[in-house]
N, C-alpha and C positions, 0 to 999 in steps of 0.2 A: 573941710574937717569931717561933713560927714560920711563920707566916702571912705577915710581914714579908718572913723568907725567901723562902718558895714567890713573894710577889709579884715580888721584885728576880730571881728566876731564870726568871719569866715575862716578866720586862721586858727582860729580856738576852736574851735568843730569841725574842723579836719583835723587838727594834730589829737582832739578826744578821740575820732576815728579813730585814730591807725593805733590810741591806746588799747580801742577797745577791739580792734581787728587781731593787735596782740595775743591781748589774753584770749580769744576763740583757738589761734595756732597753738599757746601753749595746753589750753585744755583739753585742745585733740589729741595730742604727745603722751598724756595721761592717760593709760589704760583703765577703760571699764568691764572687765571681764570679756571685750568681743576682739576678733582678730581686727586691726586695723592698719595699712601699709603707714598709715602716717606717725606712728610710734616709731619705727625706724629714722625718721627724719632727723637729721641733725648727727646720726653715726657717720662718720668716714673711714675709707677703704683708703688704704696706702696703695696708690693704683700707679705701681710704676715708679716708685719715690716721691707720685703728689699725689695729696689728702684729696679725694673725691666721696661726695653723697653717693652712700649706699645705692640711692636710687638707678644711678648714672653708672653702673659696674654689673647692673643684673635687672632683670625681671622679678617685681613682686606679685607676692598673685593672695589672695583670702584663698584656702582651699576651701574651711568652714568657718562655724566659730570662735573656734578655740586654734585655727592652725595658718599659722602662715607660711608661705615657700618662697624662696630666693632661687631663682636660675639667674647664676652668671653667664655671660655672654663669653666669657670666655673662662674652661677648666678651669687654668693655674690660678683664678683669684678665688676658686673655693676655700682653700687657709685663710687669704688674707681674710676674705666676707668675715668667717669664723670668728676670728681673732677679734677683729673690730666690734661686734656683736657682742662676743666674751668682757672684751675692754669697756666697753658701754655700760655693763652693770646695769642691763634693765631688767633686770630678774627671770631673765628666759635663757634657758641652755641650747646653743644649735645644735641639731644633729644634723651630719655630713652622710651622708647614701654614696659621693661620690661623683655625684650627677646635678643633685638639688640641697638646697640646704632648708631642712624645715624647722620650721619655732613654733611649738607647743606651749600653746598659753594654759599653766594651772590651773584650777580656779582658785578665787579670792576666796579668801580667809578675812575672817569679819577684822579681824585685828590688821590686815594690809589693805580693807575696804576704808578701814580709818585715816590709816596711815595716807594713802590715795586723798579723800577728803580733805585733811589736810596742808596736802600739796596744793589743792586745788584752791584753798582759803588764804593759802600764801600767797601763789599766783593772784587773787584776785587782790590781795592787797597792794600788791607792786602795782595794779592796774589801777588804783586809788589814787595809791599816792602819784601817782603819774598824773591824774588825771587835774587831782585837788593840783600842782605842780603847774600843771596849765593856766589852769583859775587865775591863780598867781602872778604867774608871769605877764599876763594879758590886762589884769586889773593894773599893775605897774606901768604897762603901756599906755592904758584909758588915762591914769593921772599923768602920766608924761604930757599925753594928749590937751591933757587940762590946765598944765601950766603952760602950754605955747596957744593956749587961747581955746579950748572949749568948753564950754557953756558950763557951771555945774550941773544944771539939770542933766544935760545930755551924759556927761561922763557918771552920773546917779546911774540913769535909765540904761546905758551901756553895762556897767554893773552887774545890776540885776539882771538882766541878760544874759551876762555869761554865769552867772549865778546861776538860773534856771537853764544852761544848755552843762554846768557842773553836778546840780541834782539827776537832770534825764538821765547822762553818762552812768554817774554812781546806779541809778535805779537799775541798767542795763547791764551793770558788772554784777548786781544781786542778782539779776535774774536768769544771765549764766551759770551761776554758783549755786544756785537751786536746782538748776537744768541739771548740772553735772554732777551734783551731788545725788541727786533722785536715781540718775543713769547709774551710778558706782553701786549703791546701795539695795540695787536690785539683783534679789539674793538667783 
């Protein structure tokens, strides 16, 4: 039985992980006024008739930062890059040279630094409730535990445990959401 335990309180703090590895990928995606390739993430390029990461159809490059460049590896997918890019609705216009395609990041406006904020307070909620989600599921495992024969104490103490590996989590999704909000808000 206790072996059972240790494994359900190992499986709850990895599946909090990958919550919380989560929200780091989505908060990256989220522009803070600097050029970064990983905002691109998640567009695809009609590469051929199949959907492929931008990544995977060109060369990203920071030139500064406010600009980012795309060389495709080959001509003819300058339109399509464009397109996809356009279609994305990330708030940045490509302009085509020909050769390269470069993305000129604005600067934020205090009203889209909010708007930014948030997205990023939304994000972190999904990463809550995810998290609280786990709690859940794993304290139902602890009393499954409990009716085929473990201790009350133990399934108490199991508990509390995953109780305090659900507070750390929440505490480390606050302190992304401070992290990324201080980053946005700097004017």
């Amino acid at each position: 039985m206790a072996e059972t335990v240790e494994h359900t309180l190992g499986e709850t703090e990895a599946t909090m992980r990958k919550a919380i590895n989560h929200l780091e990928a989505e908060l990256t995606k989220i522009r803070a006024g600097k050029a970064n390739p990983t905002m691109l993430d998640g567009i695809m390029v009609d590469y051929y008739g199949n959907p492929a990461p931008i990544s995977q159809v060109g060369n990203i490059a920071v030139m500064d930062a406010r600009t980012l460049t795309i060389q495709p590896w080959e001509k003819n997918m300058l339109q399509a890059i464009e397109r996809s890019i356009t279609a994305a609705n990330i708030g940045i216009n490509p302009q085509n040279d020909g050769n390269i395609i470069r993305l000129f990041l604005p600067p934020l406006t205090e009203e889209r630094r909010k708007e930014l904020v948030k997205r990023c307070n939304a994000e972190g909620e999904h990463a809550r409730i995810a998290i609280r989600n786990i709690r859940r599921d794993n304290i139902e495992n602890i009393k499954k535990l409990q009716k085929d024969g473990l201790s009350e104490d133990a399934a108490k103490d199991a508990e509390k445990d995953i109780q305090g590996l659900t507070d750390r989590f929440i505490s480390l999704v606050e302190k992304h959401l401070e992290a990324k909000e201080k980053e946005i808000m700097i004017v």
